[in-house]
C-alpha positions as CSV (number, residue, x, y, z in Angstrom):
1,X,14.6,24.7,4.8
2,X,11.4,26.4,5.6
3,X,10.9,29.6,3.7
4,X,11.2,33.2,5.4
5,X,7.7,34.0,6.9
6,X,5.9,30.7,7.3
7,X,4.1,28.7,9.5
8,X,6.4,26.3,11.6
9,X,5.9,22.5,12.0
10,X,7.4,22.5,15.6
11,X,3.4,24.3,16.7
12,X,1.6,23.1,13.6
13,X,1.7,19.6,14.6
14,X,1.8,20.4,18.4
15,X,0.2,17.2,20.7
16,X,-1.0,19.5,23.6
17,X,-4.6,19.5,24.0
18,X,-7.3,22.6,24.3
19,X,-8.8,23.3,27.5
20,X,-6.4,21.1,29.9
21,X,-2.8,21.2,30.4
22,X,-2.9,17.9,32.0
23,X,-0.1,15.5,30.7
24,X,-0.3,12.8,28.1
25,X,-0.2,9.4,29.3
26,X,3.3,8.0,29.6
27,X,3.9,5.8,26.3
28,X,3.8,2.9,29.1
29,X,1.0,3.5,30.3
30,X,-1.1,4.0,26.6
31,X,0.9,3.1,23.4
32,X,-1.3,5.7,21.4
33,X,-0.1,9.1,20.3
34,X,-2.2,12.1,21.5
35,X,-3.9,11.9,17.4
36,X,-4.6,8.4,18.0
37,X,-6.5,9.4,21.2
38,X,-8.2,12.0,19.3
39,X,-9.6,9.6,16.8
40,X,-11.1,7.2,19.6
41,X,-12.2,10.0,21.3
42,X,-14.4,10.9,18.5
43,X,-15.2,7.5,17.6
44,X,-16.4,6.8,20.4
45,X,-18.6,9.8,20.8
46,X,-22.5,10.0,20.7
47,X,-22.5,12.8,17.7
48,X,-20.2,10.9,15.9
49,X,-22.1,7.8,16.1
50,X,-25.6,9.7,15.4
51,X,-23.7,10.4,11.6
52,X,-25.3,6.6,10.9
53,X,-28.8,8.5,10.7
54,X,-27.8,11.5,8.5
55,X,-28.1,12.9,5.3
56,X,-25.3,12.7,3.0
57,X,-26.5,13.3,0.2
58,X,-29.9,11.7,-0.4
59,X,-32.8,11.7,2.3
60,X,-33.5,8.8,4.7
61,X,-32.9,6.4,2.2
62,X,-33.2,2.4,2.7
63,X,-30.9,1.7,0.2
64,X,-27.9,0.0,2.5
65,X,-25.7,0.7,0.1
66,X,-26.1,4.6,0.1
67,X,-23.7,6.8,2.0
68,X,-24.3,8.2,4.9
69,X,-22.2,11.1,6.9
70,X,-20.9,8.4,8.9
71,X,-19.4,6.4,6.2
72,X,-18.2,9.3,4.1
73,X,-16.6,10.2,7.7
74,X,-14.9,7.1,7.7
75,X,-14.3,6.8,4.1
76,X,-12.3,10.2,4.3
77,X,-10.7,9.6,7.3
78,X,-8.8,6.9,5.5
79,X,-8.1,8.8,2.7
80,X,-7.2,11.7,4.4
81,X,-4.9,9.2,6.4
82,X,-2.7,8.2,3.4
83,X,-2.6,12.0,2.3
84,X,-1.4,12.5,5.1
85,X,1.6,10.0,5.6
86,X,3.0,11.2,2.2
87,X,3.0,14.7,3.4
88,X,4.9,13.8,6.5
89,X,7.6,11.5,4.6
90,X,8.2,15.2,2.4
91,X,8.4,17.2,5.3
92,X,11.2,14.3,6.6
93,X,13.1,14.5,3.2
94,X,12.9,18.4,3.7
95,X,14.7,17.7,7.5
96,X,11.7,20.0,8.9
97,X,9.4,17.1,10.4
98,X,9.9,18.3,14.5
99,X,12.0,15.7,16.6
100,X,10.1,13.0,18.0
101,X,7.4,13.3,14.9
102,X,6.8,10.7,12.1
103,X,5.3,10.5,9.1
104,X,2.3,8.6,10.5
105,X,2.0,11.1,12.8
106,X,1.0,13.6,10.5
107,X,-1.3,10.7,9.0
108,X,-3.1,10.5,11.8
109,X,-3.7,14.5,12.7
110,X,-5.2,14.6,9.4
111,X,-7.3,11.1,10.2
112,X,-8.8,12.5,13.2
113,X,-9.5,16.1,11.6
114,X,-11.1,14.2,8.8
115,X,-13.2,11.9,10.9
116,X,-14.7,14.7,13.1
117,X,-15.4,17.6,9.6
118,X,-18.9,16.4,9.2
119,X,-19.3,16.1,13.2
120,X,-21.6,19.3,13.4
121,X,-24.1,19.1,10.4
122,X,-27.8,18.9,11.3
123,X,-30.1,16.9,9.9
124,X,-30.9,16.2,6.3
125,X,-27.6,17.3,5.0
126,X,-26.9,21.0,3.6
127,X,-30.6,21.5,3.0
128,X,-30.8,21.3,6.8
129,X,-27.9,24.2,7.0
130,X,-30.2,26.5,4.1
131,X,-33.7,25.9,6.0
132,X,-31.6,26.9,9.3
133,X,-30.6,30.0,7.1
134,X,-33.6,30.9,6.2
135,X,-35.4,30.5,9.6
136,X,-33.2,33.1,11.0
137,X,-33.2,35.3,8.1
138,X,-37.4,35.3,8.3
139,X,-37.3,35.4,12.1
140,X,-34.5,37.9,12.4
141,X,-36.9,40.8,14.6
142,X,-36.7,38.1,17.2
143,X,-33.2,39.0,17.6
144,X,-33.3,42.5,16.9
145,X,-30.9,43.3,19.5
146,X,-28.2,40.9,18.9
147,X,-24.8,42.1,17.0
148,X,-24.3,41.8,13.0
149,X,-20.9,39.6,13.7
150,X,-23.6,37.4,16.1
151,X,-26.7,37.3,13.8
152,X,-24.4,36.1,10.9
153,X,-23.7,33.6,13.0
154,X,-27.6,32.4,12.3
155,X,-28.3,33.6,9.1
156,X,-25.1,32.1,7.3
157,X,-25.3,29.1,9.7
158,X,-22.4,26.7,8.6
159,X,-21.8,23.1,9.8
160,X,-18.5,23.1,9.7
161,X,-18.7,26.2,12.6
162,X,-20.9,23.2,15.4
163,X,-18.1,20.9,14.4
164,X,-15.4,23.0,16.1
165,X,-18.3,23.6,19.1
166,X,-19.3,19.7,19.2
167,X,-15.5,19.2,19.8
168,X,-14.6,22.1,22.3
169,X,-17.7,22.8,24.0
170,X,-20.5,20.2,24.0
171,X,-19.1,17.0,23.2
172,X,-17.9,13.7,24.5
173,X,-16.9,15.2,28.6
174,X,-18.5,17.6,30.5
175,X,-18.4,21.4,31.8
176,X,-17.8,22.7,29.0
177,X,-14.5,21.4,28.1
178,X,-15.9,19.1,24.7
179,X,-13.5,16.7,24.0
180,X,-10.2,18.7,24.7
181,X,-8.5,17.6,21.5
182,X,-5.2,18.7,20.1
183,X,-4.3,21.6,18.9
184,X,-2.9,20.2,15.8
185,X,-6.3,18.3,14.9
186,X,-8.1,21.5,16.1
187,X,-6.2,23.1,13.0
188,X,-6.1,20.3,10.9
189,X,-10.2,20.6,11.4
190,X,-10.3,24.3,10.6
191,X,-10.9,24.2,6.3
192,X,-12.2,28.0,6.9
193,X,-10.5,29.4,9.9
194,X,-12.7,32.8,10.1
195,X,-16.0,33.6,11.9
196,X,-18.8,34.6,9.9
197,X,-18.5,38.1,9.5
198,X,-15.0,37.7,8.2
199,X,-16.7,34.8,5.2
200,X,-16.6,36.1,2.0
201,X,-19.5,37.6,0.8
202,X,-21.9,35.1,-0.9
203,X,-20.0,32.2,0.6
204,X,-21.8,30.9,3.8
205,X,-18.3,29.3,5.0
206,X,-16.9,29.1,8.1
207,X,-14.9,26.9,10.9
208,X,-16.1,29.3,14.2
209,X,-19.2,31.0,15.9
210,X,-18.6,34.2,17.8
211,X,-19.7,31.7,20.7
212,X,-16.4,30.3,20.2
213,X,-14.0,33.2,18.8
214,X,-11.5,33.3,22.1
215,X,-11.0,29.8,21.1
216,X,-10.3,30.5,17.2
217,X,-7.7,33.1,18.5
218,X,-5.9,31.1,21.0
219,X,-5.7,28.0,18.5
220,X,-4.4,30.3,16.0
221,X,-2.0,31.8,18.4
222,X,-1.0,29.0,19.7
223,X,-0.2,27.3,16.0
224,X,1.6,30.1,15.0
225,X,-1.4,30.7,12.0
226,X,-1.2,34.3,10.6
227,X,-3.7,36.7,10.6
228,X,-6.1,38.5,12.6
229,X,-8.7,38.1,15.5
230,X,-11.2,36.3,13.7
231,X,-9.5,35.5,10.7
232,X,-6.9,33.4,10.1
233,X,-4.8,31.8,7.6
234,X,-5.0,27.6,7.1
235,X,-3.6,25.2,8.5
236,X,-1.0,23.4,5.8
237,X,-2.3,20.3,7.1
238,X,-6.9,21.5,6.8
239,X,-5.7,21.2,2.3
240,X,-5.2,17.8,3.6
241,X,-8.9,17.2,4.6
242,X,-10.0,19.1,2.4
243,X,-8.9,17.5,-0.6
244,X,-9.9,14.0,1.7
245,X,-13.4,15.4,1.3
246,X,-13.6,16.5,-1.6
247,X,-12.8,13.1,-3.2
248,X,-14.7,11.3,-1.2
249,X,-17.8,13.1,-2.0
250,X,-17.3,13.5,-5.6
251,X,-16.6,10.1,-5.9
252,X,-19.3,8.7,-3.5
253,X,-21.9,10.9,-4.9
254,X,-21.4,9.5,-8.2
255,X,-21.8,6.1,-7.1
256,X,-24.4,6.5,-4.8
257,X,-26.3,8.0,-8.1
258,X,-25.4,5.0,-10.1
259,X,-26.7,2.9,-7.7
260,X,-30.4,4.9,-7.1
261,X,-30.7,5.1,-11.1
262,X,-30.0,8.5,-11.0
263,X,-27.1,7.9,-13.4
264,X,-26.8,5.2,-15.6
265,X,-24.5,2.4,-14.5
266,X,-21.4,2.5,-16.6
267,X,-21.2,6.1,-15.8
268,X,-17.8,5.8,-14.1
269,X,-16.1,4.1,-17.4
270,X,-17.5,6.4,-19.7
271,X,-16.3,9.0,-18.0
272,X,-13.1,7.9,-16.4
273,X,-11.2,6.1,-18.9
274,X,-9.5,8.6,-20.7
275,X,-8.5,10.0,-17.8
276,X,-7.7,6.7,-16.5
277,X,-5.8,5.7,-19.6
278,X,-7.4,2.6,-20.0
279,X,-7.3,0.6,-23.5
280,X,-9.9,-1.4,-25.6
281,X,-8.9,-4.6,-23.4
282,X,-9.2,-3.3,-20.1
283,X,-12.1,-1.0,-20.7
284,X,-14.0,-3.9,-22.2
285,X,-13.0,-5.9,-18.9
286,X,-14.2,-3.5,-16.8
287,X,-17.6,-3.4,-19.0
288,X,-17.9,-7.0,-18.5
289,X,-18.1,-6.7,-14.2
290,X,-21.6,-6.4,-12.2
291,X,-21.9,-2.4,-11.7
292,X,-20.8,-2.5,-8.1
293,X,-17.6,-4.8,-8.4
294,X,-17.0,-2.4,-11.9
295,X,-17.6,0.8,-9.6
296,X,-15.5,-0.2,-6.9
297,X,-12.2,-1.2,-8.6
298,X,-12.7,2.3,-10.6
299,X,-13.6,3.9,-7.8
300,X,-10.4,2.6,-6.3
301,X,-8.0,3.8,-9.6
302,X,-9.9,7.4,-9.4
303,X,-8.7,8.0,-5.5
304,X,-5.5,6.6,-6.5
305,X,-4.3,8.9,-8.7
306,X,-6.2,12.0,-7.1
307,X,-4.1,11.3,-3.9
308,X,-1.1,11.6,-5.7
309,X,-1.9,14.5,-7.7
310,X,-2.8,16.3,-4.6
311,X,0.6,15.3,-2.5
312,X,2.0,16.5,-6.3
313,X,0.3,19.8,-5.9
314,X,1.2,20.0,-2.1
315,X,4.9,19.9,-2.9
316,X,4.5,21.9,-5.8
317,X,2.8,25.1,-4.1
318,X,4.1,24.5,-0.5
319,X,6.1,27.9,-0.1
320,X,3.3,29.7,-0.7
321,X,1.0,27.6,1.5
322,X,3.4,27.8,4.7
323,X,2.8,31.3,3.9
324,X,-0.9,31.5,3.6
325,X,-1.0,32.4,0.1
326,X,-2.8,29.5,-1.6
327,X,-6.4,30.5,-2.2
328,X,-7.3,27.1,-3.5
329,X,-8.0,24.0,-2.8
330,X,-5.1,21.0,-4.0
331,X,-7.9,19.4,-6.2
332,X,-8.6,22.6,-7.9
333,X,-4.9,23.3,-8.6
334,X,-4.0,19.9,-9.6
335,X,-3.2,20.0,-13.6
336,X,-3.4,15.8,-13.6
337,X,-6.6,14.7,-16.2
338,X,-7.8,12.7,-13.4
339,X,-8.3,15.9,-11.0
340,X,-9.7,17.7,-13.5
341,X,-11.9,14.6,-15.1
342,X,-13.5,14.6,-11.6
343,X,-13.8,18.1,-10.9
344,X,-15.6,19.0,-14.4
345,X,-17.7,16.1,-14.1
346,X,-19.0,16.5,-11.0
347,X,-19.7,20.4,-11.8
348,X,-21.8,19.0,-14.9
349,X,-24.0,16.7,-13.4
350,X,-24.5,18.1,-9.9
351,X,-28.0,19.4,-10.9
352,X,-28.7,15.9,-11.5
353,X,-27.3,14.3,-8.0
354,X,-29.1,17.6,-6.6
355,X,-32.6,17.6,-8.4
356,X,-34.2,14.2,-9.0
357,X,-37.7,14.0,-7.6
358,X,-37.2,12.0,-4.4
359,X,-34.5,13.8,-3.1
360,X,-36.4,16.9,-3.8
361,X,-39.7,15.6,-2.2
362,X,-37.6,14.8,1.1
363,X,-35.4,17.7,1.0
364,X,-38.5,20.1,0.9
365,X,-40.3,18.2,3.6
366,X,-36.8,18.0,5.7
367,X,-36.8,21.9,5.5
368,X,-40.6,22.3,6.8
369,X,-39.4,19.8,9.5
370,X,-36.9,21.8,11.1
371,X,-38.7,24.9,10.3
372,X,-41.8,23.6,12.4
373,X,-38.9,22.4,15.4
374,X,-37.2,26.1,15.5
375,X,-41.0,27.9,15.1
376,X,-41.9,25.6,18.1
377,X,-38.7,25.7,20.4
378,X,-37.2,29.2,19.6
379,X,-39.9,31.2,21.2
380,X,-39.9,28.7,24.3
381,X,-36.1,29.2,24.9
382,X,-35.9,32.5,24.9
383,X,-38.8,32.9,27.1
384,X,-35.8,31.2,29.6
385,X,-33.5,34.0,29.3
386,X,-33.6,36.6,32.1
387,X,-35.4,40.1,32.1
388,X,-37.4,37.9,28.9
389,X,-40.8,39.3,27.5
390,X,-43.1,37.5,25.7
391,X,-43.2,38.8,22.4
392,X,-46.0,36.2,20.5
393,X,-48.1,33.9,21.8
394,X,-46.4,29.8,21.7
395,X,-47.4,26.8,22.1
396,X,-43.9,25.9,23.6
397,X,-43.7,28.2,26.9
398,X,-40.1,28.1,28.4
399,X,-40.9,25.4,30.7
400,X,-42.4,23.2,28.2
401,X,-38.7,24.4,25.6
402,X,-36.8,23.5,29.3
403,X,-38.1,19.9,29.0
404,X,-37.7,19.4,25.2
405,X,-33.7,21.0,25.1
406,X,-33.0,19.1,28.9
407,X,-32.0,20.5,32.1
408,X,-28.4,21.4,31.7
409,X,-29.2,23.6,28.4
410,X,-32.2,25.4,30.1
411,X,-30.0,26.1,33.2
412,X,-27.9,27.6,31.0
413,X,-29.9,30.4,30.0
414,X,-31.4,31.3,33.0
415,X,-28.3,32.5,33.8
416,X,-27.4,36.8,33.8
417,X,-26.3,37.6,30.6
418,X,-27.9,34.8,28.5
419,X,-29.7,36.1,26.1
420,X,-30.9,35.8,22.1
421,X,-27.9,34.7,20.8
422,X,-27.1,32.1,23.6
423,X,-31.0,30.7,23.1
424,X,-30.1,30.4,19.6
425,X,-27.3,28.5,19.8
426,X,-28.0,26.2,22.7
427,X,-31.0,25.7,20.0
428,X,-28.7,24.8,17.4
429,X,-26.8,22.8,19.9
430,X,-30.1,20.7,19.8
431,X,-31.0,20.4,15.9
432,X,-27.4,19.6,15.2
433,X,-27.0,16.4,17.2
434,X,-30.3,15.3,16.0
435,X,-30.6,12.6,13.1
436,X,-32.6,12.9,10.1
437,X,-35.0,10.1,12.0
438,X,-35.2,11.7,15.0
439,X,-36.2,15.5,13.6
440,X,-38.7,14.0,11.2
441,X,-40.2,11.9,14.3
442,X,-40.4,14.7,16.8
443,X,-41.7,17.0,13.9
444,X,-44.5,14.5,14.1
445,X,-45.2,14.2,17.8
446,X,-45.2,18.1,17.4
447,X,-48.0,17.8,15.0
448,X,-49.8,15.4,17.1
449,X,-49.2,12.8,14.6
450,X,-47.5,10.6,16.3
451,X,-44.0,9.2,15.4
């Protein structure tokens, strides 16, 4: 049974939707569950499908074979998919999945959390999130007025905080409604349920902008998370696509080195095959394959045994995370050599995935990119904002920033009570649906060099 003073399944997988109380299609009528609906709802979504044109990892690359944060989208949304399936056939053998729920169900809340995690980066990857950073940390007299719970908001700007926007607010319908997704995929979504004054100090990480912190608590409330306004404990289910993730990523990024040279190309083998148990015959088989068919079975044997060493772990500490007591991640807990093989390895050589000369060369071009964009639009947009003084000359008045950011986010701030912090995000609302292509081309038509 479930333990004194935990979460309940009955809200934690809840199917009603944020923002609408309008009824789910009779199963007659559409043969999908409401998850499923999330999914396609996302999929078929112009942010989602703008992923094909960012950074994973390494910069505008024309290597097909390179990930991208669509494909590692996908990539863990499968993974993340299998997780969770196993977790819902424990919860049946524990009698507490709710009536009418199935273990695919739980599969696919996890699927659609997984698929939409990466929704709300900006370009270039997470060295588009530190030149947004420091923009706002260099620019913060602009904004002298706004509140320290706000400004953190900018200064420890976190993807993972426009994903929950993207799919509440700004994405897929209209009005402000986003794409009215389910409450149980809302949690699923949230790794770091907090707003950014409530992050850790020295870690930049959080699910929810003060833009959106009625929305936090209600989720919360309504999910039966504990904690505070603000500040919640996880989702059981968010481990789930967390652990999807971080796989994926410390798997993919490995290959995708391989493949650029970066790392040499047996790299996998001599690293996994302890872990993997592998003897003379099969090692020396796998030696014998072209890198990528090599790669991809190990690949393949890697997730394998990661998956179940995270369902392992997920059983193993489960009172304490229906409680909201786990602090770390199922990868980090997990005591199986494969877990740890990937973890320490990827620690090791991350300078190296991080700091070889192209990527570098991009990265620090991608920064004076966006840099240039925000320097440009900022002034422009707040210019919009009501009872606005011009504080510096621009070359972007607000009429010129009302053409670049469109109609409907220029009405917005022309509105009483817009100010700073509502330029700033409607801003970011801009840079974070744009691809690496299309900053680095506007950057240029802002230069006057064409593009």
């Amino acid at each position: 049974m479930t333990p004194p003073d935990s979460m309940h399944w009955e809200l934690l997988l809840s199917g009603r939707r944020h923002g609408t109380d309008r009824p789910e299609p009779a199963p007659g009528d559409d043969p999908r569950s409401p998850f499923q609906r999330d999914y396609d709802r996302i999929v078929f979504s112009g942010h989602f499908r703008r992923l094909g044109r960012k950074t994973q990892v390494h910069p505008l690359n024309e290597n097909d074979h390179i990930h991208t944060r669509l494909s590692h989208s996908m990539e863990s949304a499968s993974l993340g998919r299998s997780l969770g399936v196993l977790v819902g056939r424990f919860l049946r053998e524990r009698g507490e999945l709710p009536a009418g729920c199935d273990p695919e169900h739980v599969g696919q809340v996890v699927q659609a959390a997984c698929l939409a995690h990466d929704i709300g980066n900006p370009p270039f990857g997470h060295s588009g999130e530190e030149a947004i950073k420091a923009w706002f940390a260099d620019n913060a007299g602009l904004f002298a007025g706004v509140s320290g719970a706000r400004l953190a908001d900018l200064t420890r700007f976190d993807g993972n905080a426009m994903a929950l926007r993207i799919l509440v607010r700004t994405g897929f319908e209209e009005g402000g409604t986003g794409m009215r997704p389910t409450l149980a995929v809302l949690g699923a979504l949230m790794k770091y349920p907090r707003t950014a004054v409530n992050a850790p100090a020295g870690k930049d990480k959080f699910s929810c902008l003060q833009s959106e912190a009625e929305v936090l608590d209600e989720v919360a409330g309504r999910l039966g998370l504990p904690g505070a306004a603000g500040n919640y404990g996880r989702h059981p289910l968010a481990f789930l696509t967390e652990a999807a993730d971080d796989i994926c990523y410390r798997v993919m990024d490995l290959e995708d080195a391989m493949e650029l040279g970066i790392l040499p190309g047996d790299f996998l083998l001599t690293e996994f095959k302890d872990a993997l148990e592998l003897d003379a015959a099969k090692a020396a088989d796998y030696a014998a394959r072209p890198m990528r068919a090599r790669n991809g079975s190990l690949r393949a044997a890697i997730m394998t045994r990661t998956i179940g060493a995270c369902i392992a772990a997920f059983r193993e500490h489960y009172d304490a995370i229906m409680r909201a007591e786990m602090a770390d991640g199922l990868l980090d807990v997990s005591a199986h050599p494969a877990c740890r093989r990937l973890t320490g390895v990827y620690r090791r050589i991350s300078g190296d995935l991080f700091l070889s000369r192209r990527k570098v060369e991009l990265e620090l071009g991608a920064q004076r990119s966006l840099g240039l964009l925000l320097d440009t639009l900022m002034p422009g947009a707040l210019g919009l904002c009501p009872g606005a003084e011009a504080t510096r000359r621009s070359v972007c008045t607000p009429d010129q920033a009302a053409a670049i950011l469109g109609r409907e986010r220029a009405d917005a701030l022309r509105v009483p009570g817009a100010g700073p912090y509502e330029a700033a995000v409607l801003v970011l609302d801009y840079l974070a649906g744009m691809t690496d292509h299309y900053a680095t081309g506007l950057s240029r038509r802002l230069l006057g060099l064409g593009g």
